[in-house]
C-alpha positions in Angstrom: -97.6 60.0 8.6 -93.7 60.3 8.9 -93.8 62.8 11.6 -96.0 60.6 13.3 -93.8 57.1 13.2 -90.7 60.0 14.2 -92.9 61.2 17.5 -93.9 57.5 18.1 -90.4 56.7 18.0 -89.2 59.4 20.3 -91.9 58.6 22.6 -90.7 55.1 23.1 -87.5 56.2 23.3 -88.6 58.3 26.5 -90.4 55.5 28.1 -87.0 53.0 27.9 -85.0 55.9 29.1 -87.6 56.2 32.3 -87.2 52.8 33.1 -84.1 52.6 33.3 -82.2 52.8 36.8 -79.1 55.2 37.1 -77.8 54.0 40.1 -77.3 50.2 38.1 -74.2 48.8 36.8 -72.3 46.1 36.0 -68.9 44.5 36.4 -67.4 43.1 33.1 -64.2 40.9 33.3 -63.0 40.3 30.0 -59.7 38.3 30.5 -60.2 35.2 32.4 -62.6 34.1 29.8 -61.1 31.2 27.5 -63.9 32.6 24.7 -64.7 36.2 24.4 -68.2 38.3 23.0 -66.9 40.4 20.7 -66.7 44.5 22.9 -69.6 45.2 20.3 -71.8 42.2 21.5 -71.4 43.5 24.6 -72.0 47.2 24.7 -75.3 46.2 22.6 -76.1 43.5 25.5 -75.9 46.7 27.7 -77.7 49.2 26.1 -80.8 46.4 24.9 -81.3 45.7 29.2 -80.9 49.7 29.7 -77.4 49.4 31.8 -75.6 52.5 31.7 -72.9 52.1 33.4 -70.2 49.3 33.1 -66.8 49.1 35.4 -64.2 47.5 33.9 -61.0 46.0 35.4 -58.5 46.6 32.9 -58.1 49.3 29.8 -57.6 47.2 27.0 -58.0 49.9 24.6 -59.8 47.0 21.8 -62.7 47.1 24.7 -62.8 50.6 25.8 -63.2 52.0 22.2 -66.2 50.0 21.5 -68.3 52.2 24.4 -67.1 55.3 22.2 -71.1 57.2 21.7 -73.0 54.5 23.8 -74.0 56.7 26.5 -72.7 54.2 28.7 -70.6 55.3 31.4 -66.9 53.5 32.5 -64.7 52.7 35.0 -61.3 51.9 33.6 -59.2 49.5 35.7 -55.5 49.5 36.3 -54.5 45.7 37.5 -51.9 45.3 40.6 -49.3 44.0 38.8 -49.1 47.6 37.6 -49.4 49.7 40.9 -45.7 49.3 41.4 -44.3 50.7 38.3 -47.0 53.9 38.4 -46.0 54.7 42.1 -42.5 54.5 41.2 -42.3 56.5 38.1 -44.5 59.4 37.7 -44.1 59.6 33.9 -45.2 56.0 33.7 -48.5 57.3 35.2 -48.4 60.1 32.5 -48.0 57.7 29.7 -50.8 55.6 31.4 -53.2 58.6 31.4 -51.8 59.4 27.3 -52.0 56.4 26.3 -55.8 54.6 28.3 -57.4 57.9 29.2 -56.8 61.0 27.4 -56.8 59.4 23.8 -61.0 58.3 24.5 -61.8 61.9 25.8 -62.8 63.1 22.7 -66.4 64.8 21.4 -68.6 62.0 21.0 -65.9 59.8 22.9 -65.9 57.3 26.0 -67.8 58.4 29.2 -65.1 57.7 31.5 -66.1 58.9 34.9 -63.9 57.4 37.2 -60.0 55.4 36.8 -60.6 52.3 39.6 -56.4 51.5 40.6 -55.7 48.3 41.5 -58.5 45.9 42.5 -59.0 44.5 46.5 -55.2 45.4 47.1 -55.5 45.2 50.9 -56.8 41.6 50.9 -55.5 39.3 53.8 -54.5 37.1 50.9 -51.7 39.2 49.6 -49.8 39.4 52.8 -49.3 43.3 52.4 -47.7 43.1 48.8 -49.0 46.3 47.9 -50.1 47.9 51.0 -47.1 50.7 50.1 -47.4 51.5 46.7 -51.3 51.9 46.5 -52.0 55.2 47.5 -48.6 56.9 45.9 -49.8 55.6 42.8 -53.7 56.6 42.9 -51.5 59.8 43.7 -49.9 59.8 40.7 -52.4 58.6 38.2 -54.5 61.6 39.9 -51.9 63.9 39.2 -51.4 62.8 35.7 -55.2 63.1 34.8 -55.6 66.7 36.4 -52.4 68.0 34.4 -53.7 66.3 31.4 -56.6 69.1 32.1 -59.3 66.4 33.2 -59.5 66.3 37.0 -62.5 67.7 37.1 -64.7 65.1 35.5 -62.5 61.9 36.3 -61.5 60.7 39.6 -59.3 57.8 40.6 -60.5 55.3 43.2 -59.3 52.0 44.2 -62.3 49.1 45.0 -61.5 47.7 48.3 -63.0 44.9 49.5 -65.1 45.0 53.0 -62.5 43.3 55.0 -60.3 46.4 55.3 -63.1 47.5 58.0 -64.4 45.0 61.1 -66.4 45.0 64.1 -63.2 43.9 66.4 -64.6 41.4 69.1 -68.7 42.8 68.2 -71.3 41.7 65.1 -72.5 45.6 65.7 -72.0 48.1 63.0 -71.0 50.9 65.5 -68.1 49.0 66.8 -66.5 49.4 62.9 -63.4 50.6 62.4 -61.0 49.5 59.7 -58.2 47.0 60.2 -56.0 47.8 62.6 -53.0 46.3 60.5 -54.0 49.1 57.9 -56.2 51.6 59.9 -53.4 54.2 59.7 -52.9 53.8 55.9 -56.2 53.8 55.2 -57.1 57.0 57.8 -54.8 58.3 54.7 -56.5 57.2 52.0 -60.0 58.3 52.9 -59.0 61.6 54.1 -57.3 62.2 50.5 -60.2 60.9 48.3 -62.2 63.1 50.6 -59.8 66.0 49.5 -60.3 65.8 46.0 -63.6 64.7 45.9 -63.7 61.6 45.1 -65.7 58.0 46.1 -64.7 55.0 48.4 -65.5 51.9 46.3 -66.8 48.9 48.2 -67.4 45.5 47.4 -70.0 43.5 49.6 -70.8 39.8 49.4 -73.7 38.8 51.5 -73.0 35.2 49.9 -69.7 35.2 51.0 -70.6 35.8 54.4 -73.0 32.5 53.7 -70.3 30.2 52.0 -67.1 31.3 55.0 -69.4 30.6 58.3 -71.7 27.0 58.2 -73.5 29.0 61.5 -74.4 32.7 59.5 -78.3 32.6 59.2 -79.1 32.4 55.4 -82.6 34.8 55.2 -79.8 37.6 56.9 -78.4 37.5 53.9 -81.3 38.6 51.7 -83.8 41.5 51.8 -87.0 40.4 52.3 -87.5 40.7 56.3 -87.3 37.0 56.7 -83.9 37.5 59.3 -84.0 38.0 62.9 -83.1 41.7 63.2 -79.6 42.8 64.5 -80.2 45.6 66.9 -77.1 48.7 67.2 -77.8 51.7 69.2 -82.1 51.6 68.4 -80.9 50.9 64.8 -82.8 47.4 63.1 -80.5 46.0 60.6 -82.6 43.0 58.9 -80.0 42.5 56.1 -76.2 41.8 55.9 -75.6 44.3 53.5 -77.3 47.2 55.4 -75.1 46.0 58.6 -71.6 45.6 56.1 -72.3 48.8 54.8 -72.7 51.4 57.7 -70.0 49.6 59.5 -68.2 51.3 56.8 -70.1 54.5 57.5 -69.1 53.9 61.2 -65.0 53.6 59.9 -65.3 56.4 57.8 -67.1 58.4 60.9 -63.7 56.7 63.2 -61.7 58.5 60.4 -62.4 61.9 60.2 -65.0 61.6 56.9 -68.3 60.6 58.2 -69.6 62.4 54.5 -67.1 60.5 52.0 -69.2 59.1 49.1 -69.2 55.8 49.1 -70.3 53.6 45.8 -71.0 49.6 46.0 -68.3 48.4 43.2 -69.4 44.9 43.5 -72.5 43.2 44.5 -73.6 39.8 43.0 -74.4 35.9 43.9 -73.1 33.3 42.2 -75.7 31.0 40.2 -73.3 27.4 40.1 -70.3 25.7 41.7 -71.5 25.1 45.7 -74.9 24.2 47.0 -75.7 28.3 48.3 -74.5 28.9 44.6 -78.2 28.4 42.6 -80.3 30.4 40.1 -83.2 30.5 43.0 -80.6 32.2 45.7 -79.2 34.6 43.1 -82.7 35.7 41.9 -83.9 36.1 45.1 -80.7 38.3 46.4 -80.9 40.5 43.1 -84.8 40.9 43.0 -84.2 42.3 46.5 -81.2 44.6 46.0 -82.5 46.1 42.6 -85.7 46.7 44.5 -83.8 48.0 47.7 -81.3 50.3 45.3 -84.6 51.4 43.2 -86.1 52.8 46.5 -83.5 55.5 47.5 -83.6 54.6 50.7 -80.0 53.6 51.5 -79.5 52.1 54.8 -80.0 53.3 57.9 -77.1 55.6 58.3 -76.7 56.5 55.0 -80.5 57.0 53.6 -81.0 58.1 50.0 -79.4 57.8 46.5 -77.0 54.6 46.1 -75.3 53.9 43.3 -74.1 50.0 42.8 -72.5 47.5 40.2 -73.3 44.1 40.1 -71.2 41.5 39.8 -70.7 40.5 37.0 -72.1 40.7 33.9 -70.7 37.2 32.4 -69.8 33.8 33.6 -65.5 33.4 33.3 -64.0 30.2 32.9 -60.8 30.8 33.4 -61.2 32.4 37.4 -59.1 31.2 39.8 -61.3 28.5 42.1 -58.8 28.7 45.3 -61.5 30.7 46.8 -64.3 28.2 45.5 -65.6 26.5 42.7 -68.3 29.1 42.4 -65.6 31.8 41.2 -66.7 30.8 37.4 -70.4 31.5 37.8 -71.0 35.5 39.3 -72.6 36.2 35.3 -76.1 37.7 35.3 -75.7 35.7 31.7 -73.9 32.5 31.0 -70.3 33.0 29.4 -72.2 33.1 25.6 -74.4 36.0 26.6 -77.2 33.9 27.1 -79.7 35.4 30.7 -79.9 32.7 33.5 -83.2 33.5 35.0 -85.9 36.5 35.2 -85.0 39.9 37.0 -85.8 43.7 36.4 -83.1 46.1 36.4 -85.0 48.8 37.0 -86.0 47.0 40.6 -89.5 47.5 39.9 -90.6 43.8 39.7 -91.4 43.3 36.6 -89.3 40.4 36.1 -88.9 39.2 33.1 -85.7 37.5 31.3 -83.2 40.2 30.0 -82.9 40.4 26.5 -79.6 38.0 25.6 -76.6 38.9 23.7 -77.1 39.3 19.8 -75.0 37.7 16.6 -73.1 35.5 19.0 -71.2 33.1 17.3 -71.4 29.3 18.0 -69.8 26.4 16.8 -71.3 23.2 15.3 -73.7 21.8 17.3 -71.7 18.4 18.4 -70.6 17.0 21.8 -67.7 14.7 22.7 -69.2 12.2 25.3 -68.0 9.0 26.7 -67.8 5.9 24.3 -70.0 3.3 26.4 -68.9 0.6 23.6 -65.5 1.0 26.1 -65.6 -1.9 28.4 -61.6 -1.3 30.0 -62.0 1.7 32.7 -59.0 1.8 34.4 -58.5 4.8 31.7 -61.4 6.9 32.8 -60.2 8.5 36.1 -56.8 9.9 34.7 -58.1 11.1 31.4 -61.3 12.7 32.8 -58.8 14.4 35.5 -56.5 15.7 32.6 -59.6 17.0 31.0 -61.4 19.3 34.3 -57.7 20.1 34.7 -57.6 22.3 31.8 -61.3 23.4 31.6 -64.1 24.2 33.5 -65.5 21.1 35.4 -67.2 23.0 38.5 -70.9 22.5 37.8 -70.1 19.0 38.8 -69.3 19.6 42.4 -71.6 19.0 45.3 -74.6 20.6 44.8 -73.9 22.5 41.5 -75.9 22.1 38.3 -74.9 19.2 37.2 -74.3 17.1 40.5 -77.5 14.3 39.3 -75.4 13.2 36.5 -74.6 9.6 36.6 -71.2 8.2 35.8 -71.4 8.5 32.5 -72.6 11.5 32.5 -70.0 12.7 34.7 -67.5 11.5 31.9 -69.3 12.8 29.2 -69.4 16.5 30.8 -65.4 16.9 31.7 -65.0 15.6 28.1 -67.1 17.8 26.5 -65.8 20.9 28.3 -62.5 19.9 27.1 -63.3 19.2 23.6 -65.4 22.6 23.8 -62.4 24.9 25.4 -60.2 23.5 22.8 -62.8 25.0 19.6 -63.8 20.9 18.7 -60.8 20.3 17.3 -60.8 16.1 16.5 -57.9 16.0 18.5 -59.5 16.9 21.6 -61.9 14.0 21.7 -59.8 11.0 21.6 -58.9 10.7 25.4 -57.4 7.0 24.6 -60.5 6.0 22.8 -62.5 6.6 25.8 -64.4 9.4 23.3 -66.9 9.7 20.8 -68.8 12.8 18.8 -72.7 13.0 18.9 -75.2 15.4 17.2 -77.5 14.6 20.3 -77.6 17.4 22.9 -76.6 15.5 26.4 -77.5 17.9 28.6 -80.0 16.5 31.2 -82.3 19.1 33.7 -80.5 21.6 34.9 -77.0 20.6 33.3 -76.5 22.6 30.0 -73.4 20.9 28.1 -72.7 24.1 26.1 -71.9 24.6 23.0 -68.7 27.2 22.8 -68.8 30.0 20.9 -66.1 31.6 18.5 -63.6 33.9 20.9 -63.9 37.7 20.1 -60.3 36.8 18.6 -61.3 34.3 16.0 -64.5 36.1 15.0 -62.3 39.8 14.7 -60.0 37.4 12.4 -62.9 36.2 10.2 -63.8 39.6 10.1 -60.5 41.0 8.9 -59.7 38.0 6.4 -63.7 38.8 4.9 -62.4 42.2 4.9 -59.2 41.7 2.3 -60.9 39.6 0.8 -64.1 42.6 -0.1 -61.2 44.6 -0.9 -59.7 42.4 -3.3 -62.7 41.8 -5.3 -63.2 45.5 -5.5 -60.0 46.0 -6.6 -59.7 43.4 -9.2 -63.1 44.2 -10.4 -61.8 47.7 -11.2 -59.6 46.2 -13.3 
């Protein structure tokens, strides 16, 4: 009987293995988060939906030791702010490679398969702040890993976003080339990561294209043959992506690589925060990409294997919103690990919700809404504007989540998230006496008024104190 309930177990070990995709990750941004899964919430998050593969945009080493024996595969980050120092100095590279890399590549370790430096440097938006220092620092990070004897197994990249490439003056994908303000540069870059092997890294945003131009036709955007076809050279693109991506293929060709792996490093749709930002858009732009990346079948110029991350893995409430109030809201799952609608990773169709984040944290279950005994408003507008000012009030933006709120509602929601960001403390629901705590869950249709959880901080510090505290009792007991 054992050695049966052991086969059984091995068998279904098998059959989750089978189904899960290889060519699937996820982006996880852990630092623009006010509240934090603990790293172990989230590796377990991972491996219970089968994802194998995670790139991260730092190297906190907290985070990277959790994947230590998951199986799961990284991508450690190196910010911008740091691509200056490491092409300056190359024993500040060495140190970086000591100190984030070399110290998880042990037996039973961190998969670390590739070291992404920098993140979107060549964006318009940075008026060529690091255009210069880039490359001389993948360079020297490269350098650092091989003499540190693993330049075999781990590569350095840098994700770049699409707009380093364009079709000048065309909408074709043969008229690619990259941007002539960094063609030369980048003519460099791809012929060295060509040179030692290693991957471009891309990041494509159909939804994007949708929010930037009122006139780009919304079905182009997804991958269900709903689009009028763009026609290049007896070539039928029906999807943006397709089109964004051998455009690249076409730069690369311009460039001297046409073979030059390329790897998506971020694909996603947001779910809240504009009206093209909605559950029903997202699941209908993953169910086709994890179905189109499932295939093999690439795109036109580049058929076969693809390998892709999507972005991201968890809602982030502290994310810049220049770019737009969606910014907050890329997450597969909300910011407490919680799955927003029904997909299947494996791109096979069988949707069904992924399983959500385990032993999560939450505090009380109370809300700080409007006090409607109030009959003085001239308070309302500057106190709910100091509230969204310091936490996260996009869901009530034109058609987001929570735009049918009434007035009061609208109140009781930038309250909330205030009281909420700020752990309920009593003080944070007083807003002039405009305030009032309720055990009653407001949240009305599709607008959730959360609940926050315990940061990754407060619960490692719960864990700690619990700790001494074992420890004492052990000790005294001894005694």
């Amino acid at each position: 009987m054992a050695r049966a309930m052991v086969l059984l177990w091995a068998c279904s070990l098998l059959l989750v293995s089978a189904n899960v995709s290889e060519a699937i990750g996820v982006n996880w941004g852990n630092t623009l988060s006010s509240h934090n899964l603990l790293p172990s919430v989230v590796v377990r998050l991972l491996k219970d939906n089968g994802i194998d593969k995670v790139k991260l945009f730092d190297s906190d080493p907290w985070i990277v030791k959790a994947f230590a024996g998951s199986g799961i595969e990284v991508i450690l980050g190196i910010p911008n702010n740091d691509l200056k120092r490491l092409s300056d100095d190359y024993g500040q590279a060495q140190d970086w490679v000591k100190q984030n890399l070399t110290k998880h590549l042990y037996q039973g370790g961190v998969d670390i398969k590739f070291v992404a430096v920098g993140n979107e440097p060549f964006l318009k938006s940075y008026n060529g702040s690091y255009l210069h220092i880039t490359l001389p620092a993948m360079k020297n990070v490269q350098k650092a890993i091989n003499e540190a004897g693993h330049g075999e197994n781990v590569k350095v990249t840098t994700p770049l976003n699409a707009d380093v490439y364009e079709s000048a003056g065309s909408t074709v994908p043969s008229a690619g080339d990259f941007r002539s303000d960094v063609r030369s540069l980048m003519v460099e870059m791809v012929r060295w990561l060509d040179s030692i092997n290693a991957p471009f890294l891309v990041n494509i945003y159909p939804y994007l294209s949708l929010y930037q131009n009122p006139d780009f036709p919304v079905d182009f955007a997804f991958f269900d043959g709903n689009a009028k076809p763009l026609q290049d050279k007896g070539i039928t693109y029906t999807n943006m992506f397709d089109a964004n991506l051998d455009t690249l293929v076409w730069s690369l060709r311009k460039a001297g690589v046409p073979k030059l792996d390329i790897i998506v490093g971020e694909a996603g749709w947001p779910t809240d925060g504009d009206k093209d930002a909605n559950v029903k858009y997202a699941k209908r732009f993953y169910d086709g990409f994890l179905k189109k990346i499932a295939s093999n079948k690439g795109t036109p110029l580049r058929p076969g294997h693809m390998e892709a991350y999507l972005f991201g893995l968890l809602d982030e409430d502290m994310k810049s919103i220049a770019p737009g109030n969606f910014e907050r809201h890329w997450g597969i799952f909300r910011f407490d690990g919680q799955p927003k609608f029904e997909m299947d990773f494996t791109g096979k169709g069988n949707d069904k919700m992924p399983v959500a984040a385990k032993d999560v944290q939450y505090l009380a279950k109370r809300w700080c809404v409007f006090n409607k005994d109030v009959k003085n408003m001239s308070l309302v507008a500057p106190n709910m504007n100091y509230a969204c000012s310091a936490a996260d009030c996009t869901p009530l933006g034109y058609g987001s989540s929570c735009n049918n709120l009434d007035m009061y509602g609208n109140i009781s929601y930038a309250f909330n998230m205030y009281y909420q960001m700020n752990d309920q403390s009593a003080e944070a629901c007083v807003f002039q006496g405009l305030a009032t705590l309720d055990v009653k869950d407001p949240s009305n249709g599709t607008c959730v008024f959360p609940i926050q959880i315990q940061s990754a901080g407060t619960q490692l510090g719960i864990m700690s104190r619990v700790s001494v505290v074992v420890s004492l009792l052990v000790f005294l007991a001894l005694f």
